[in-house]
N, C-alpha and C positions, 0 to 999 in steps of 0.2 A: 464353156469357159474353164476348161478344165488346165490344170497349172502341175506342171512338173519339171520339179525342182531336184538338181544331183546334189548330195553334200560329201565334198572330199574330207575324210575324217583324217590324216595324216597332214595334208592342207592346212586345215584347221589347226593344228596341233602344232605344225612347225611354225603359226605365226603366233600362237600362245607361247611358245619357248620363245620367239622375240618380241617380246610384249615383259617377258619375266627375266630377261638376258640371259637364258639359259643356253649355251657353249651346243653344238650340232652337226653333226657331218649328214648332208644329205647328197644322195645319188636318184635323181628321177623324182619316183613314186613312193621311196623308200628312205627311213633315216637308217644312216648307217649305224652313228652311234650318238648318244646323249650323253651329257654332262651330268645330269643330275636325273636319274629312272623313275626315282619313287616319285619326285613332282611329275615326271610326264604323267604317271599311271596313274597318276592324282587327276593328273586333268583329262585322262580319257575315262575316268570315270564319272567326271562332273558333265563331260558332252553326254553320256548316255542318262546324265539326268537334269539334262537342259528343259528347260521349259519352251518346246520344240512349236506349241502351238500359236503364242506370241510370237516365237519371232518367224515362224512364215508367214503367219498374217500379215507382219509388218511389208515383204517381200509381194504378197498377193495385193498389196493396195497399190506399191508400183507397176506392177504387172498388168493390173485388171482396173481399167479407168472408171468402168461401170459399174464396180463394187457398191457404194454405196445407193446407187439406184435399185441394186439386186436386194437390197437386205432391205431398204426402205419398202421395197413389195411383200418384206415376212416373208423370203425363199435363207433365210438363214446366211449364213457363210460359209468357207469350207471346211471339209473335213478332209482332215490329213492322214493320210498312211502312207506303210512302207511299202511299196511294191517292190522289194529287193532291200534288203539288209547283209554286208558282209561282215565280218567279224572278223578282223587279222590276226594272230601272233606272230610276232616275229623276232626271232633267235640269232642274235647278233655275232656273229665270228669276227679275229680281228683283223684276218685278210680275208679273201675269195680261196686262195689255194688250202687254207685251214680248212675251212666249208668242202673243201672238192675232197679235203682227204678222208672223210666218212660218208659226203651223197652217194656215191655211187652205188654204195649198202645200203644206203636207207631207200634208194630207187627200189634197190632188187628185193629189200624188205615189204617194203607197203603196197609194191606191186606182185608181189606173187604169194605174202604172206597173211595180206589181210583179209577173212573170212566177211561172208553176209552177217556171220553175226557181230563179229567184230564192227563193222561196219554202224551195223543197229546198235552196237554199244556207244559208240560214236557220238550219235545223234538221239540219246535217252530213250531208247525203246527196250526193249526184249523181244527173242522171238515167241511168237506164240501163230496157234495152229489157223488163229482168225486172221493173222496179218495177211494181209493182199497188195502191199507194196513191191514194185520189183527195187532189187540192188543191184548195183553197176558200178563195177572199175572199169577205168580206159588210163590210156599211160598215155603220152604224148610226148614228141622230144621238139620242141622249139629254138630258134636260133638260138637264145639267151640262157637253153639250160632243158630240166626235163619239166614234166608238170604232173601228180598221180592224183587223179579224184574220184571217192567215192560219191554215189549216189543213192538218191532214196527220197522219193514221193515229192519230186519235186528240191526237195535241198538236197546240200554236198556238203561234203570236205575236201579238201584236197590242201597236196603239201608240193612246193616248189620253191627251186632255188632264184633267190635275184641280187646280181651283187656281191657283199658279203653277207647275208640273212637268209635263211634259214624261217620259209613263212609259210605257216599252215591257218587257213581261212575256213571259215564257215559260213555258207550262203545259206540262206536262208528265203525262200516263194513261199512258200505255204505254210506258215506259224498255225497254224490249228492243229500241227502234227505234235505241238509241245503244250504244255498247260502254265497256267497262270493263276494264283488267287486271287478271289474278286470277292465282292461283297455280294449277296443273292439272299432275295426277298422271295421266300415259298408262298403258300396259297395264304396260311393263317397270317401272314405278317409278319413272320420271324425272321430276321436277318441272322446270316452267318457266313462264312468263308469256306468256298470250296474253290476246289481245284476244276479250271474249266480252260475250254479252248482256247488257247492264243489267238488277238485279233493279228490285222495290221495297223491299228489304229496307232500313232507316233505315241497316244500316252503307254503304250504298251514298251517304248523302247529301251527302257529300262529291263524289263525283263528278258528281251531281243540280245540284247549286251551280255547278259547271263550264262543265257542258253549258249552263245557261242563262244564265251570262253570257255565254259566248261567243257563244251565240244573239242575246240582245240587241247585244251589241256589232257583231257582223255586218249587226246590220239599223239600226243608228242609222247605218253607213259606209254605208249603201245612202241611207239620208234626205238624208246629208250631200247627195247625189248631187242632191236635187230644185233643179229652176228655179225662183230666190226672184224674185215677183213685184208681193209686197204695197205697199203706202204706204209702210210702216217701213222696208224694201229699199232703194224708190226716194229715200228721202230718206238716208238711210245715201250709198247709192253719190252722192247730189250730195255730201255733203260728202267723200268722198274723192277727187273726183277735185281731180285740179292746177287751181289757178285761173291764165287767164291775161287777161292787160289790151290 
């Protein structure tokens, strides 16, 4: 009886922007641009702390005709996890050609300049002489643009162009590579808070949200870091500099 469920979080998002008459340019899978930012970021912080287990429930009763014969037996209900969590940022340009006139650096950047460790900085780790994860770049060029993703024990990041955005993601399989605090009752009866594995458990998706922003934000200050080389660069940097006679 097992139930899975996809939830589009951009989906979700552009119908809270018309639910709030908030103004929106979307293309696909992607908003191009927003009227008003700080309410989106407002509400994709309230989805990662939705009260996620109500409302599947609500979904698992349409679903599953036999629920309530299942629980009337005491086999409980379900329990919900992520089996995949992505994390988006996404970096708004105000055309596509604006966006082209620095990828093609940040391609050559993140594909030849990002280190394993960089990588593991990435994704909250360090290296140390126990780790036994492998890491992996691959580069890909897709009709729509290029795609760079690193890897590591199961998650990624990876950065690519769509549109006019500029969007670096963070997938996430295996959350017990990241920690969470929890309440823990030791032998005598002491409760206290440590730092302990990530479930996939949905109440955990709050902290899911966390880990992958800071992920993306991590690797957009690594980007910042690339030598901008393109036409749009060079003619940028002529008009900045001082003119003298």
């Amino acid at each position: 009886y097992e139930c899975q469920i996809y939830l589009n979080g951009r989906e979700w998002l552009a119908r809270q922007l018309d639910q709030r008459g908030i103004g929106y340019v979307r293309w696909d899978n992607s908003l191009l641009a927003v009227d008003d930012l700080d309410a989106a970021a407002e509400l994709c912080e309230r989805f990662a702390h939705k009260a996620w287990p109500r409302v599947l429930n609500a979904f698992a009763r349409r679903m599953n005709p036999i629920l309530p014969a299942i629980r009337a037996a005491n086999y409980g209900g379900y329990y919900w996890v992520l089996d995949q969590a992505e994390i988006a940022t996404d970096v708004m340009f105000t055309t596509r050609p604006r966006l082209l006139e620095v990828w093609p650096d940040l391609v050559r950047h993140a594909a030849l300049n990002m280190s394993s460790e960089d990588v593991l900085g990435f994704l909250g780790r360090k290296l140390h002489p126990s780790l036994q994860a492998q890491v992996v770049t691959d580069t890909k060029r897709r009709p729509q643009g290029w795609r760079i993703r690193h890897r590591m024990a199961g998650n990624w990041v990876k950065v690519y162009d769509k549109a006019s955005v500029l969007r670096v993601e963070t997938t996430i399989n295996n959350p017990r590579e990241f920690r969470i605090q929890r309440w823990i009752t030791d032998s005598s009866g002491r409760r206290e808070r440590r730092w302990c594995p990530m479930r996939k458990g949905v109440s955990d998706l709050w902290r899911t949200y966390q880990v992958g922003i800071a992920a993306n934000h991590r690797y957009l200050e690594a980007l910042a870091a690339a030598p901008l080389k393109g036409e749009g660069v060079a003619a940028l940097d002529t008009l900045c500099r001082p003119r003298t006679n």
